[in-house]
Each structure stands twice: as structure tokens, then as C-alpha cells.
BAFI-3210 file (N, C-alpha, C; in Angstrom, 3 decimals, decimal comma, padded with zeros to 6 digits):
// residues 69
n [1|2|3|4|5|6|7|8|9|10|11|12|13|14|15|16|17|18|19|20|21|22|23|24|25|26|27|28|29|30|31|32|33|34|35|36|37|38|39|40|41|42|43|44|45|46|47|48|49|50|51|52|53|54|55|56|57|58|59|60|61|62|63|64|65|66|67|68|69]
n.u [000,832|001,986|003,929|002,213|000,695|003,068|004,429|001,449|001,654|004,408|003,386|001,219|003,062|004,307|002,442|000,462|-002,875|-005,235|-007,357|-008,863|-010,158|-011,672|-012,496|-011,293|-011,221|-008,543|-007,005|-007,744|-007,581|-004,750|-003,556|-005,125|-006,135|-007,706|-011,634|-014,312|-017,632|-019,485|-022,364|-024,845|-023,917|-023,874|-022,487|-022,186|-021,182|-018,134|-014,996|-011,690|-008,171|-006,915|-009,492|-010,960|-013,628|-013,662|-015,485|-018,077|-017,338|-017,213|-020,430|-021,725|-020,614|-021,532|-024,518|-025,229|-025,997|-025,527|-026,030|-028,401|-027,801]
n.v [-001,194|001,266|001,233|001,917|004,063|005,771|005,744|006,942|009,595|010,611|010,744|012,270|014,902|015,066|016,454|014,739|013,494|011,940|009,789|008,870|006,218|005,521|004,455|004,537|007,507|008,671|008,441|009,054|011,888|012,295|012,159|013,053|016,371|017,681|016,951|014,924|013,975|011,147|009,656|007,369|007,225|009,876|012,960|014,531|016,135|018,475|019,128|021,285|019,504|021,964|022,904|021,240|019,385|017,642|016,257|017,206|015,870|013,404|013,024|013,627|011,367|009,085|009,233|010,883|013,361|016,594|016,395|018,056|020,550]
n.w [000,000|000,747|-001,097|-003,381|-002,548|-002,988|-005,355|-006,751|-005,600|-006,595|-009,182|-009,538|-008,184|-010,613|-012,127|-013,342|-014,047|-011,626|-010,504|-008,105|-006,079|-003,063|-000,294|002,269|004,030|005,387|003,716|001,279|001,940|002,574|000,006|-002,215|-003,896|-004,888|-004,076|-004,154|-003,196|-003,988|-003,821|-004,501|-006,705|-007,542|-007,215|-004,295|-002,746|-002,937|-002,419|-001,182|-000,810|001,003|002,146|003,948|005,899|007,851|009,358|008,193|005,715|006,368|006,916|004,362|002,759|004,170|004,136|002,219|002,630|004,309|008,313|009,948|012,458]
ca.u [000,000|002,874|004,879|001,436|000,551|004,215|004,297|000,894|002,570|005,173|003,203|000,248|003,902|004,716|001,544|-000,257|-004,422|-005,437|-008,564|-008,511|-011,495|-011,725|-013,772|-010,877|-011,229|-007,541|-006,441|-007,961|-006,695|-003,257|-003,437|-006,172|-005,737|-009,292|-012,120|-015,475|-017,874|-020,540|-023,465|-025,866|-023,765|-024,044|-021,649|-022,918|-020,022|-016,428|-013,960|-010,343|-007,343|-006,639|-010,574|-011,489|-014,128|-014,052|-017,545|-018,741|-017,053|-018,207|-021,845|-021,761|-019,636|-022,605|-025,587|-025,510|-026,271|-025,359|-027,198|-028,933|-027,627]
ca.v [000,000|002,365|001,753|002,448|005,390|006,776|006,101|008,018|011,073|010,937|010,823|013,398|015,795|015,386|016,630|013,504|013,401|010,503|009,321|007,682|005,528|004,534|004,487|005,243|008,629|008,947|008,103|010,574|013,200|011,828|012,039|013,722|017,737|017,762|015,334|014,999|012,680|010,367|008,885|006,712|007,462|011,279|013,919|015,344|017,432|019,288|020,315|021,006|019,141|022,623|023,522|019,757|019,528|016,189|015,768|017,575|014,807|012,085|012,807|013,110|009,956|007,984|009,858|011,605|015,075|017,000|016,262|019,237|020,860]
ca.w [000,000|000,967|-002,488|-004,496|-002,394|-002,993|-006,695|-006,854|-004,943|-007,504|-010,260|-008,875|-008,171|-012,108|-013,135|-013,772|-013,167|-010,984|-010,415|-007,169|-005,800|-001,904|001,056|003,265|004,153|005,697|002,536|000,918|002,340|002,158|-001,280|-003,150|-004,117|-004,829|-002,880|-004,319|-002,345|-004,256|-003,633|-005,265|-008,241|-007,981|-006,836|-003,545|-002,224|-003,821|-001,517|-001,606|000,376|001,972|002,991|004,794|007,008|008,124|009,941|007,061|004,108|006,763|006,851|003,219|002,509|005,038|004,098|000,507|002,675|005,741|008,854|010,414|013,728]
c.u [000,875|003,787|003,708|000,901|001,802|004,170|003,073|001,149|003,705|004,614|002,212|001,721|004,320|003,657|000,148|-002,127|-004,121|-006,554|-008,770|-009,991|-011,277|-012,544|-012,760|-010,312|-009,459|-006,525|-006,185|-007,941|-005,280|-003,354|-004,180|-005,648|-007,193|-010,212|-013,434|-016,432|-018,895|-020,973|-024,541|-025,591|-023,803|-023,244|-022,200|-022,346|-019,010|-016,322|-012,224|-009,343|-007,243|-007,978|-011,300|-012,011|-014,183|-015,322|-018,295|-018,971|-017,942|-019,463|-021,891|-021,417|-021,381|-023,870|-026,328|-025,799|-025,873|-025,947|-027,290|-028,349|-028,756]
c.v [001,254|002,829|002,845|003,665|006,710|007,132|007,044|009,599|011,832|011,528|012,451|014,896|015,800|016,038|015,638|013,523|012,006|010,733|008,302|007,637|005,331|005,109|004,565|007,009|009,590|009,086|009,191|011,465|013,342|011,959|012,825|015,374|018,275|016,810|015,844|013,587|012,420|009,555|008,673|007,196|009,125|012,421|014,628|016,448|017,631|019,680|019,960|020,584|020,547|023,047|022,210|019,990|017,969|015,523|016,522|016,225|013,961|011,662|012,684|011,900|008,815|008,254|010,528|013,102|015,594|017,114|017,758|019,381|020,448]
c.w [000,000|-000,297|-003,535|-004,168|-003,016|-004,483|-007,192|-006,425|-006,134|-009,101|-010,515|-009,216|-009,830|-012,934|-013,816|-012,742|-012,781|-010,768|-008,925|-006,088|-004,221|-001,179|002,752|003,402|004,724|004,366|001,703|000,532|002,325|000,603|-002,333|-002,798|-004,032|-004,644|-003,579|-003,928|-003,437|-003,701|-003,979|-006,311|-008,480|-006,919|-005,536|-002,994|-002,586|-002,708|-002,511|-000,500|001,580|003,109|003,794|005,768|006,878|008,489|008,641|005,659|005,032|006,934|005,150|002,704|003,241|004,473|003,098|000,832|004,581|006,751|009,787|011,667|014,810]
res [x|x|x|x|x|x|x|x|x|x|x|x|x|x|x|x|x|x|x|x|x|x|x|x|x|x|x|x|x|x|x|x|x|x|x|x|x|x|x|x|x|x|x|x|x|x|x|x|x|x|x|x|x|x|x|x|x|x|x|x|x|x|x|x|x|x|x|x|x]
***
């Protein structure tokens, strides 16, 4: 996991789009520049590595929408 994260780092730092799929959220963020969550197939939230709300992605990620205060 640690080589294929690195080689993505490398490649991401050359310029290279990636497309990267998972359901670990640590991940992520380790890696992604830009984070867009889906669910049920449809885009529900854009952020960017620097603006991360975490309880924010994680209700989205569970839920498809942000739960109310």
C-alpha cells in the first residue's frame, strides 16, 4: 500500500491526473488535491485538500447530505 501510495505522490507531483477511488477517508486526504464525495452514483459534495471539514465529508460519505444541527 505504501509503495502504491508513494508512486501516486510521484506521479500526482509530475503533473499527472489521478482518479482515485476509496472508502478510506484517511487516505484521501493523504493524497487527493481535490475530494469529491458520491453517492448513489451522484456527486454530492467538492472540496479542496486545503478547505477539509471532516464531519462535514463524513456525513456526506454515510448519508448523501449534511445532517442538520
Amino acid at each position: 500500500i505504501e509503495y502504491i501510495q508513494e508512486i501516486l505522490l510521484e506521479q500526482r507531483n509530475e503533473g499527472t491526473g489521478i482518479l482515485l477511488t476509496s472508502e478510506e477517508l484517511d487516505e484521501v486526504l493523504q493524497l487527493s488535491d481535490r475530494i469529491l464525495i458520491m453517492y448513489e452514483g451522484e456527486i454530492v459534495y467538492e472540496t479542496t485538500a486545503d478547505d477539509v471539514d471532516r464531519d462535514r465529508i463524513s456525513e456526506y460519505m454515510l448519508n448523501g447530505q449534511q445532517q442538520e444541527a
